[in-house]
Residue frames as a rotation matrix with the C-alpha (Angstrom) as fourth column:
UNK 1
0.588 0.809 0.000 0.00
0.809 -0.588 0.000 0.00
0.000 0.000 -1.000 0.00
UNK 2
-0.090 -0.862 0.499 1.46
0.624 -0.440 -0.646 2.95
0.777 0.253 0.577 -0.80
UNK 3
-0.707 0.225 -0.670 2.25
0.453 -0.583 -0.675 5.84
-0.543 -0.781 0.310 2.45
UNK 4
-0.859 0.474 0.193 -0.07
-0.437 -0.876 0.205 8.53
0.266 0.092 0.959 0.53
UNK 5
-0.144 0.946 -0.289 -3.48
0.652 0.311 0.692 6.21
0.744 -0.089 -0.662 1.00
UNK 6
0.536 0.608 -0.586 -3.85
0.835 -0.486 0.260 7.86
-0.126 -0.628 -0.768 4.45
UNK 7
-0.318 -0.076 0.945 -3.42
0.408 -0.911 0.064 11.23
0.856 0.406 0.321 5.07
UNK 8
-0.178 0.222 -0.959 -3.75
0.983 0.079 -0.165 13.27
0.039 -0.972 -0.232 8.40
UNK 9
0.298 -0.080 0.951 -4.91
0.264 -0.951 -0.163 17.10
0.917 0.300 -0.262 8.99
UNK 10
-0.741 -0.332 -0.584 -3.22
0.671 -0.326 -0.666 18.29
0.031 -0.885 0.464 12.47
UNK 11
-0.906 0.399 -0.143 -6.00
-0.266 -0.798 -0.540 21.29
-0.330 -0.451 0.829 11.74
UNK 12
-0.839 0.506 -0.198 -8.76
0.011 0.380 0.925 19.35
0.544 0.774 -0.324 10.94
UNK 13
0.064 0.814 0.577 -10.71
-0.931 -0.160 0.328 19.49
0.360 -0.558 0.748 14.05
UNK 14
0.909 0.378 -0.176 -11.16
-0.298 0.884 0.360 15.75
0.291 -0.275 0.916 14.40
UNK 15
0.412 -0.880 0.238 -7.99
-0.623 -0.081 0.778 14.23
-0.665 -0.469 -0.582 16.76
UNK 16
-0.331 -0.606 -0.723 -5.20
-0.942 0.255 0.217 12.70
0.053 0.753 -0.656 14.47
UNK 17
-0.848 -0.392 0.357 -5.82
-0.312 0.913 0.263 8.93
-0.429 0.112 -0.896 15.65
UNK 18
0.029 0.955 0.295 -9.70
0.122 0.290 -0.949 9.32
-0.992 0.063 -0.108 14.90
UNK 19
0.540 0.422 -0.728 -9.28
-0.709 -0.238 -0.664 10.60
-0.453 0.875 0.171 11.42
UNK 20
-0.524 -0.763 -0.377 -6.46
-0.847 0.512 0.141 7.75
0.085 0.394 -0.915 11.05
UNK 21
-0.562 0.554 0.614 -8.84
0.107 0.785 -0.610 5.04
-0.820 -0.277 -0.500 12.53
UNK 22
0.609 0.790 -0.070 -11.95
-0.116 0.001 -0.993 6.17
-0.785 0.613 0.092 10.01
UNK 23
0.244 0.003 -0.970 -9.65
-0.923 -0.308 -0.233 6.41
-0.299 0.951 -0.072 6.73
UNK 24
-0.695 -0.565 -0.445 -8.47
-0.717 0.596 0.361 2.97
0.061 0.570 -0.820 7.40
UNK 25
-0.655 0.549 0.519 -11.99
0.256 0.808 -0.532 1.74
-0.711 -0.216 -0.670 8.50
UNK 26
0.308 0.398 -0.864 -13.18
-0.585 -0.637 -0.502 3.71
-0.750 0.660 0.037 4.88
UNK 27
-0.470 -0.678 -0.565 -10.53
-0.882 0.384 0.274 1.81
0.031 0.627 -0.778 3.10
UNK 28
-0.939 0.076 0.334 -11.67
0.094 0.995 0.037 -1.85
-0.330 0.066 -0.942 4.06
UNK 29
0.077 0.981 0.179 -15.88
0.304 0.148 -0.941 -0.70
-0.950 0.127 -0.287 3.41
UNK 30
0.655 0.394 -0.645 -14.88
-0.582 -0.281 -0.763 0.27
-0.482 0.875 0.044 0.10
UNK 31
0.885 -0.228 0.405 -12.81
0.428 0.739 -0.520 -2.54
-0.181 0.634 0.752 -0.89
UNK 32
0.560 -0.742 -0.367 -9.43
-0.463 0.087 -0.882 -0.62
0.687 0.664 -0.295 -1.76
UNK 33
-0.362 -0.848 0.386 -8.19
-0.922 0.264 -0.284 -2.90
0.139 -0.459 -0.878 1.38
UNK 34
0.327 0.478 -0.815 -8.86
-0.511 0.815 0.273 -6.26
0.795 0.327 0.511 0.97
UNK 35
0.838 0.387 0.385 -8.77
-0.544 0.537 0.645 -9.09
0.043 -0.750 0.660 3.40
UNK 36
0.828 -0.549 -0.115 -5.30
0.358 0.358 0.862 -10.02
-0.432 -0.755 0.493 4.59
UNK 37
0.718 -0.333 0.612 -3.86
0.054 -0.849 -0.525 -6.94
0.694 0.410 -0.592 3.21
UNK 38
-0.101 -0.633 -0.768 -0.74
0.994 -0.025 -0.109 -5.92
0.050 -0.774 0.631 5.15
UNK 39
0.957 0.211 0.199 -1.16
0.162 -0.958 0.235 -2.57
0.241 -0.192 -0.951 6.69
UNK 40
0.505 -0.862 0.046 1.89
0.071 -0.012 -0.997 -0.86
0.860 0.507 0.056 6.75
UNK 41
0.030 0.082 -0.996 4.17
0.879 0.472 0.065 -1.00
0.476 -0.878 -0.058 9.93
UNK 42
0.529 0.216 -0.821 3.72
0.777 -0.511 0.366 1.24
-0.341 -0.832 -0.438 12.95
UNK 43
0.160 -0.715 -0.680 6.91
0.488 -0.542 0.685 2.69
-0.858 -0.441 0.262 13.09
UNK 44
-0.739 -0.333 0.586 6.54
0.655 -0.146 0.742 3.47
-0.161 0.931 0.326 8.76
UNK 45
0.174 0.928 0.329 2.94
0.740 -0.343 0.578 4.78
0.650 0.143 -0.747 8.62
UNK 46
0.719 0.387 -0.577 3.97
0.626 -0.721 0.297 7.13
-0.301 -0.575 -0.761 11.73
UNK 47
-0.434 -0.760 -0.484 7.00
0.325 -0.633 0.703 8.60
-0.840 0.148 0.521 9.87
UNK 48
-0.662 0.274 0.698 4.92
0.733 0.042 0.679 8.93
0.157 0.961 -0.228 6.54
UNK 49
0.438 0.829 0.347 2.06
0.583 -0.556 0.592 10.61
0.684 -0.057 -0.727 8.32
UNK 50
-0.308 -0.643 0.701 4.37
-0.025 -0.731 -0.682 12.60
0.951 -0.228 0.209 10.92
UNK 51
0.664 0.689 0.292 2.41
-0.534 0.163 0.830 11.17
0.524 -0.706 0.476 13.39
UNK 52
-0.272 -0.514 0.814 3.98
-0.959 0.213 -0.186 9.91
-0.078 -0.831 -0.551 16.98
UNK 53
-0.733 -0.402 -0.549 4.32
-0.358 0.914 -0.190 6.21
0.578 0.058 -0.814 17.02
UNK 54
-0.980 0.076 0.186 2.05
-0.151 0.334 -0.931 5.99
-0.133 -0.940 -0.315 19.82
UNK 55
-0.140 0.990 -0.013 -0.85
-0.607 -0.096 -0.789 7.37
-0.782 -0.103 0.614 18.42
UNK 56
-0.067 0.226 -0.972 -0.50
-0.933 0.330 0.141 4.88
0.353 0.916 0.189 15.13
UNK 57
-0.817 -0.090 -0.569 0.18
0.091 0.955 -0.283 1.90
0.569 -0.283 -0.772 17.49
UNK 58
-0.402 0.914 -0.056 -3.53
-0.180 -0.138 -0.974 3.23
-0.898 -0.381 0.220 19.76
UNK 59
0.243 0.775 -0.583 -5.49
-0.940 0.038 -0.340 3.31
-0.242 0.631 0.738 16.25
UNK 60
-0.452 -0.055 -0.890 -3.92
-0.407 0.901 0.151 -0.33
0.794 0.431 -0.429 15.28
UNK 61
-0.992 0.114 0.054 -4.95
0.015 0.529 -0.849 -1.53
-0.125 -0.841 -0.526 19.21
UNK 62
-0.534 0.836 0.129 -8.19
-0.396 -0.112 -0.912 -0.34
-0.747 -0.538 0.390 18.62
UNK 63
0.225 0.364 -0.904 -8.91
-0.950 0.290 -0.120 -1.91
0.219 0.885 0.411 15.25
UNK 64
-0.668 -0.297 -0.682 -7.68
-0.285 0.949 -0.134 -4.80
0.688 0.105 -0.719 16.59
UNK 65
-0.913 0.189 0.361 -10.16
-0.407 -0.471 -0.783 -4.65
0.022 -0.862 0.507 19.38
UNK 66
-0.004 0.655 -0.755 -12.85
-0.771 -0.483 -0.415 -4.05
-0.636 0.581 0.508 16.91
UNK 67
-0.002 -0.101 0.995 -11.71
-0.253 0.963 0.097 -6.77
-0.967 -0.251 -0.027 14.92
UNK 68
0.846 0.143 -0.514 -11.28
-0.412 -0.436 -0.800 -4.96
-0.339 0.888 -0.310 11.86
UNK 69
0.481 -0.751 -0.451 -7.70
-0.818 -0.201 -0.539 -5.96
0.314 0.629 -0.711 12.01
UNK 70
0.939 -0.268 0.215 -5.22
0.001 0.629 0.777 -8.41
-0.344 -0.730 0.591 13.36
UNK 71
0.555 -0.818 -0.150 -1.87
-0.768 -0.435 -0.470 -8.20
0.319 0.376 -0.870 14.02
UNK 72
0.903 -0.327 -0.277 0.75
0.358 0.932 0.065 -11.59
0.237 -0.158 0.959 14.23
UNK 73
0.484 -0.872 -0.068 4.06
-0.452 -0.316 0.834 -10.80
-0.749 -0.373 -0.547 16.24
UNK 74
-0.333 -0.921 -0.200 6.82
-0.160 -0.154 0.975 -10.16
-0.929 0.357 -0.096 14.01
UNK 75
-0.389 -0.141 0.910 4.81
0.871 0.264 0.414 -10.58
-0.298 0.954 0.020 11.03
UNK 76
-0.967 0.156 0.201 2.91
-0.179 -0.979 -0.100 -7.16
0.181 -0.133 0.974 11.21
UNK 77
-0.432 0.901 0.048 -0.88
-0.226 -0.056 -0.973 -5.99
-0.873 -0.431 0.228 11.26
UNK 78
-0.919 0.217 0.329 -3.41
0.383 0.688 0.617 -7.48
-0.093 0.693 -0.715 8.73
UNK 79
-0.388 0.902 0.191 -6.48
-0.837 -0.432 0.336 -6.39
0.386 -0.029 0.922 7.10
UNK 80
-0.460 0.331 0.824 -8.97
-0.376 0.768 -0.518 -9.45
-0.804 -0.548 -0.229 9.42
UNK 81
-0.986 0.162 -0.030 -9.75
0.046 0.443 0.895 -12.02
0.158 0.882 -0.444 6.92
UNK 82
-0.282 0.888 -0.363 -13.16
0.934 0.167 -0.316 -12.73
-0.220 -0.428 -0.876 9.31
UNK 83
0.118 0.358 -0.926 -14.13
0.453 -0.850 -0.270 -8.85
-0.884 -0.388 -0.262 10.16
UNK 84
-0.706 -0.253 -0.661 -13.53
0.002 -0.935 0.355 -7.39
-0.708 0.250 0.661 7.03
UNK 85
-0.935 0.327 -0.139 -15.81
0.010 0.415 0.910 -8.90
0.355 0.849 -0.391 4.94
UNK 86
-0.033 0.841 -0.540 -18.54
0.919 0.238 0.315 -9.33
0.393 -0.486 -0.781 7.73
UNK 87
0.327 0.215 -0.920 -18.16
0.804 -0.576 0.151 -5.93
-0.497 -0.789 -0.361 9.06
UNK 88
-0.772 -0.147 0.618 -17.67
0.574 -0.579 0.580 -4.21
0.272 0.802 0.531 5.65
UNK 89
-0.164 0.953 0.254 -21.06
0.627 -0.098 0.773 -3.10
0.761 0.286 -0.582 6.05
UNK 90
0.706 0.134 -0.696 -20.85
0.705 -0.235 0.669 -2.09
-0.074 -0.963 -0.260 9.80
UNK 91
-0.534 -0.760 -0.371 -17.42
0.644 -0.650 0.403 0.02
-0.548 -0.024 0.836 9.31
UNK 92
-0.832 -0.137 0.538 -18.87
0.410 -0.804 0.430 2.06
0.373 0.579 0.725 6.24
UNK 93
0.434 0.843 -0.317 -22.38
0.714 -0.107 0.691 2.40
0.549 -0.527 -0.649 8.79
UNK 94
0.305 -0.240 -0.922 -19.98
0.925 -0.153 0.346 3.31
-0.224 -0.959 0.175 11.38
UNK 95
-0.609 -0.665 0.433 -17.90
0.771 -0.368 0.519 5.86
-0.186 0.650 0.737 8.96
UNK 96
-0.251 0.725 0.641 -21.16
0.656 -0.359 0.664 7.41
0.711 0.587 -0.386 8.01
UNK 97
0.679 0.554 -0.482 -22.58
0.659 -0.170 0.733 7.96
0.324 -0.815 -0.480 11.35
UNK 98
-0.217 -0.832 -0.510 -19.52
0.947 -0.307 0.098 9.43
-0.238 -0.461 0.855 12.67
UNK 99
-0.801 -0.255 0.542 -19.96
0.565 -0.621 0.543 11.92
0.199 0.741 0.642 9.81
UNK 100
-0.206 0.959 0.193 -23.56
0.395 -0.099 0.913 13.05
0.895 0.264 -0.359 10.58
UNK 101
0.745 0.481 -0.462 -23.19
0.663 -0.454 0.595 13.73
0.076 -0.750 -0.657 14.01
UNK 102
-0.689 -0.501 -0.524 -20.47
0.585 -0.811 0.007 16.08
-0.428 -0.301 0.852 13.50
UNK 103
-0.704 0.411 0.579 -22.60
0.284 -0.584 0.760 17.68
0.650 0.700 0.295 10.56
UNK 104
0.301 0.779 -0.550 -25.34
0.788 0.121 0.603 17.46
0.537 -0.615 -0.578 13.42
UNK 105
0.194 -0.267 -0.944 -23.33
0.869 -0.400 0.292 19.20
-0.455 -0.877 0.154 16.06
UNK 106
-0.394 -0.731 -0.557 -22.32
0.788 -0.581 0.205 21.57
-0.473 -0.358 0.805 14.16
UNK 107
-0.605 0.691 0.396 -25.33
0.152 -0.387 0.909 22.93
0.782 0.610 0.129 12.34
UNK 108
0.441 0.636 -0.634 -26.75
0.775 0.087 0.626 22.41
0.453 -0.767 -0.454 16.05
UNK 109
-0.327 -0.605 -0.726 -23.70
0.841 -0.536 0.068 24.97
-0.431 -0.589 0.684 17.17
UNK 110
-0.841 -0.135 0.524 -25.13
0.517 -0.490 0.702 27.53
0.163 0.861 0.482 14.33
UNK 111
-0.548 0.817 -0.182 -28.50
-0.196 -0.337 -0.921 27.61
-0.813 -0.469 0.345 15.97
UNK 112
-0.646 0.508 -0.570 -29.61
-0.634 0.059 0.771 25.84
0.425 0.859 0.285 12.71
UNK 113
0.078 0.817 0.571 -33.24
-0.962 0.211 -0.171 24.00
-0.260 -0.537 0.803 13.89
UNK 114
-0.422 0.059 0.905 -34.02
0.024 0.998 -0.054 19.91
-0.906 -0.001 -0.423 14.02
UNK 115
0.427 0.449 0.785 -36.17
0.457 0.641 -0.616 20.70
-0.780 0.622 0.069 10.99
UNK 116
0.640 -0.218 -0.737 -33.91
-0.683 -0.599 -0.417 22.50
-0.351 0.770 -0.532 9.07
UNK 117
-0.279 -0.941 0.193 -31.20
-0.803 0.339 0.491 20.03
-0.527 -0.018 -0.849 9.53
UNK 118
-0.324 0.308 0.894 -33.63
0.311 0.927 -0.207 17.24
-0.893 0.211 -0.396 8.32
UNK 119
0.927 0.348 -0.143 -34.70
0.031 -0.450 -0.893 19.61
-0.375 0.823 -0.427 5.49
UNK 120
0.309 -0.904 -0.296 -31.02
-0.934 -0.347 0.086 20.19
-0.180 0.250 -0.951 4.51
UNK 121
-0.363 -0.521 0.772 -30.53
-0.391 0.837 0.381 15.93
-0.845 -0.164 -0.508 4.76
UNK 122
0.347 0.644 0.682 -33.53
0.522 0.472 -0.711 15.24
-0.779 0.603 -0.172 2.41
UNK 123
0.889 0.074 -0.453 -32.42
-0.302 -0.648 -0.699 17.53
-0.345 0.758 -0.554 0.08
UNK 124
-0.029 -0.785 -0.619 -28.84
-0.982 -0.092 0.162 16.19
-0.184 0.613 -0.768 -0.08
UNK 125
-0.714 -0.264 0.649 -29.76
0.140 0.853 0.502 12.60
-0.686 0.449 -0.572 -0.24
UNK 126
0.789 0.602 -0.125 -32.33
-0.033 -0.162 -0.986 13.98
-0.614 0.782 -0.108 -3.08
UNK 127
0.687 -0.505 -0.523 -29.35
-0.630 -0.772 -0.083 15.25
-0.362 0.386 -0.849 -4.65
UNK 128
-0.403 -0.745 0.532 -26.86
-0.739 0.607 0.291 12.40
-0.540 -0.276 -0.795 -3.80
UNK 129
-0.597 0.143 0.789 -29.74
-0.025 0.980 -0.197 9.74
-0.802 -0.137 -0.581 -4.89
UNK 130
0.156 0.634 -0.758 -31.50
-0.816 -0.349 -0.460 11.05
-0.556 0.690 0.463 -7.89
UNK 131
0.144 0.214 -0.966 -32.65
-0.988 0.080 -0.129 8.54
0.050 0.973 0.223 -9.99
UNK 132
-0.903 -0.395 -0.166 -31.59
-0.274 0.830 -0.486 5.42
0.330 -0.393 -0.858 -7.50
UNK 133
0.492 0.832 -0.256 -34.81
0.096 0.240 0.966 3.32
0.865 -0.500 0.039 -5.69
UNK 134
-0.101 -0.264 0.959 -34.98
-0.724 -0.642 -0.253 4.06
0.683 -0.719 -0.126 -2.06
């Protein structure tokens, strides 16, 4: 896999290991990581992304947790043959959701109302889904 796949914003708002966790639980729901993929190691992925060792070895602990991944001493970390495939579905849920309640919170920080915010959703999955069955 090449280093550019992930990507980190230090001013993004969202903390560094969360937006690292979601791009690599993005990656397996859309297939461009496949099931016993090698993810790249700790100590490479934090020099690529400038990111402290620690916080790339916390986002592997917790995918492994999760069961998204697995990792085999001394051979490295692995996309789970089991969890990715069965929990494709659940990661890009999970991915989604994530997304929505920031969009939530922060249209909720604006003083934008409950039914605007649902007027503003319908309209973009109108937009997003035009011409798809529902």
């Amino acid at each position: 896999m090449p280093p550019a796949f992930f990507s980190v914003d230090p001013h993004g708002g969202a903390p560094l290991y969360q937006q690292l966790t979601e791009q690599i639980k993005r990656a397996i729901a859309i297939g461009a990581l496949s099931p016993g993929e090698r993810l790249p190691t700790v100590k490479g992925l934090a020099h690529d992304l400038k990111l402290n060792a620690n916080t790339v070895a916390r986002v592997y602990r917790d995918l492994e947790r999760e069961g998204v991944i697995a990792t085999a001493t001394g051979r490295g970390s692995f996309v789970s043959q089991n969890g990715a495939l069965d929990n494709a579905r659940k990661i890009a849920l999970d991915v989604v959701s994530r997304g929505v309640d920031h969009a939530v919170r922060e249209a909720r920080s604006l003083g934008i109302t409950n039914s605007e915010i649902r007027a503003i959703a319908d309209a973009s999955i109108a937009r997003s889904y035009s011409g798809e069955e529902k």
